[in-house]
N, C-alpha and C positions, 0 to 999 in steps of 0.2 A: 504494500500500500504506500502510493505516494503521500508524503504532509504536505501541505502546504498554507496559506493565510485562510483559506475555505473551510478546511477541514475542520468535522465538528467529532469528536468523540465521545466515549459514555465508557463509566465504567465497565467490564466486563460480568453476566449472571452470578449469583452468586459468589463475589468475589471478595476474599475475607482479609480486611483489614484492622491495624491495630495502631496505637497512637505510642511511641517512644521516645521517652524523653520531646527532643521536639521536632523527630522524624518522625515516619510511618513504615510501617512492616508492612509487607503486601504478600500475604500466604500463594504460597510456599514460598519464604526464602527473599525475596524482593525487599530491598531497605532503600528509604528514599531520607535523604536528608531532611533540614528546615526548609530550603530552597525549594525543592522537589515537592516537598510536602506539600506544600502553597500549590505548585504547579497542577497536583493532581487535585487540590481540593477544586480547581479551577475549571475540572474536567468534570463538564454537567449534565453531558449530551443535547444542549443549546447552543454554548461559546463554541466562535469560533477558536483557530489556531491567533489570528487577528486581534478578537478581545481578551485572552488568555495574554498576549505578549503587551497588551495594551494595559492590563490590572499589574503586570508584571512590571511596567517601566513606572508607572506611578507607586508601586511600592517600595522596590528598588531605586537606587540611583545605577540606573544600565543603559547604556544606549540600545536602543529599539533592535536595529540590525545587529549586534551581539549577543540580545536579548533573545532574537529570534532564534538566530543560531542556533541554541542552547536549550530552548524549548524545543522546536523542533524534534533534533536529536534525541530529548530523553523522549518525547512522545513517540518516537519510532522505534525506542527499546522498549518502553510500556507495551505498545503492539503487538510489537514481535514475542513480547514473554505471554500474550495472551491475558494480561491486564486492562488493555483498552480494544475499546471495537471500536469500528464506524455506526456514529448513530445516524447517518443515511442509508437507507433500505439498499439493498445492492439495485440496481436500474436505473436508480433516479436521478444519481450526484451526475 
């Protein structure tokens, strides 16, 4: 799956997470920092990739295009671990 500023995600069914210290575990095995943490609470299956980099530079001091980068990336290993899905029905995006 390509990310890109469109891209809207949703957490995965049944997907078991925990709060640590001030990261998150993402069963089985998945640890996301403080930063991370943020990013995935961000993940609504509403927001785009767009408004996610967009709560991100206002909460940060990041520039947007580094910011992106960054999000991006962890959202395409969330993905791939089967953490995140496309909340667009497959046909329609």
């Amino acid at each position: 799956m390509i990310i890109d500023d469109n891209t809207v995600l949703a957490a995965a069914e049944n997907l078991e997470t925990r709060q640590y210290l001030k990261g998150l575990v993402i069963e089985p095995g998945l640890s996301l920092n403080e930063v991370g943490a943020f990013v995935f609470g961000l993940v609504d299956g509403h927001r785009s990739v767009a408004g996610i980099v967009e709560a991100m530079t206002q909460e940060y001091d990041v520039p947007a295009d580094e910011c992106r980068q960054d999000v991006v990336e962890l959202l395409t290993q969330l993905t791939e671990s089967g953490a995140l899905v496309s909340a667009v029905p497959a046909g329609t995006a």
